[in-house]
N, C-alpha and C positions, 0 to 999 in steps of 0.2 A: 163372676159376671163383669164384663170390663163397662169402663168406666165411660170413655166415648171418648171424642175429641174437646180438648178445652182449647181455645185461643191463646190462652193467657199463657199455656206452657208452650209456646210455639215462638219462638225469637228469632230475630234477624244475627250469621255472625259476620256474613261477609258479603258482599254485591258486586261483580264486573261484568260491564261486559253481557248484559241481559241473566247473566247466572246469579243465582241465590245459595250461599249457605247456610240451613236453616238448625237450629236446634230445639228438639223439644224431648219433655221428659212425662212420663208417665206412669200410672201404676198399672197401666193396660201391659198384658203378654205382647211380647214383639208380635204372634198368629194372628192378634187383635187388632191390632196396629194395622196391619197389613192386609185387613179386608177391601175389598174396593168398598170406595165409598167413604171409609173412614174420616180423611180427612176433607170432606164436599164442604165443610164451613168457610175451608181456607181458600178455596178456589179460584179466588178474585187475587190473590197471593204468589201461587203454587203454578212454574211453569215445569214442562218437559224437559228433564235435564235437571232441575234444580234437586241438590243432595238436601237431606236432611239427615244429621247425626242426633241417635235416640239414645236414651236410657230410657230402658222400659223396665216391667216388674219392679217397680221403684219400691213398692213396699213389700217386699216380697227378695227374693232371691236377686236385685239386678241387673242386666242383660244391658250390653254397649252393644251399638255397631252404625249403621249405613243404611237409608233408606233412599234410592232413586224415585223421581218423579216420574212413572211410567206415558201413564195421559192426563190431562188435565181440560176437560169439555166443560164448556156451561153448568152439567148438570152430574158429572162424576168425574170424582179426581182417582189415582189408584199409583200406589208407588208397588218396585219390586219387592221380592222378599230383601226381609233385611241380611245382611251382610255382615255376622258377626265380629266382633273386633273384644278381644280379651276373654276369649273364652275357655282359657284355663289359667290355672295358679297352682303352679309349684314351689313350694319351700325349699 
């Protein structure tokens, strides 16, 4: 069952230019992450266009990538699917 949105794992890493990049880390599935709706706490936050780089399944298996800010309304935020980033490991 995921966990939801927390605030507190949602950080500022970079600002120009009306653009935000955001980082946040979770033990929610990237699938979870990526509900609309998910992250509506952040809304007052969260423009169109602003990236957010995740680590999801944190306690679990891991999972890096990319999340776009799809729309961001008053009353629902909703980013793309995420965008994998290190999805294998070969020795």
């Amino acid at each position: 069952m995921a966990e939801g949105f927390k605030a507190r794992n949602l950080s500022v890493l970079a600002y120009a230019n009306g653009f935000t990049l955001w980082h946040y880390i979770t033990p929610d599935f990237a699938v979870d992450v990526d509900t609309t709706g998910y992250f509506n706490d952040a809304r007052d936050m969260l423009r169109v266009g602003d990236f957010i780089i995740a680590n999801t399944n944190r306690d679990g298996g891991m999972s890096g990538g990319l999340f776009i800010v799809a729309s961001s309304a008053p009353n629902l935020v909703d980013v793309r699917d995420m965008t994998a980033v290190g999805t294998s490991n070969t020795d």
